[in-house]
C-alpha positions, 0 to 999 in steps of 0.5 A, a space after each residue: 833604553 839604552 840604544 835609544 840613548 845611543 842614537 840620541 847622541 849620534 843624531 846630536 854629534 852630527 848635528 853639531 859637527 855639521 854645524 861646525 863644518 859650515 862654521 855655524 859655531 864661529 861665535 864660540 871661537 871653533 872655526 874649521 881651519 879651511 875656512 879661517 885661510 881660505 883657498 888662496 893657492 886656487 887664485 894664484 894657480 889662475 892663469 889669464 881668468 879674463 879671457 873666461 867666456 859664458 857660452 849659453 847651450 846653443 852658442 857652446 854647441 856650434 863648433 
């Protein structure tokens, strides 16, 4: 009994820790740091994202 109780509470414990890394528990105040300030270092580390292209797989092979 004793092991099943243990598994019954790490089966719990990654239940709700996946739930609050994906901010599934924001509706009780406990949000993941990354999540509340986002990634504004990425946008400002952009250099001219305009000139990005989308080639499709036959367009990307030409040289």
């Amino acid at each position: 009994m004793p092991l099943r109780a243990l598994v019954i509470l790490l089966l719990v414990a990654n239940v709700l820790y996946f739930a609050w890394s994906r901010g599934g528990l924001a509706m009780f105040g406990t949000v993941p740091a990354q999540m509340s300030q986002g990634e504004p270092e990425r946008l400002t580390q952009q250099i001219r994202p305009q000139l990005l292209t989308i080639l499709k797989d036959d367009e990307a092979s030409r040289p």
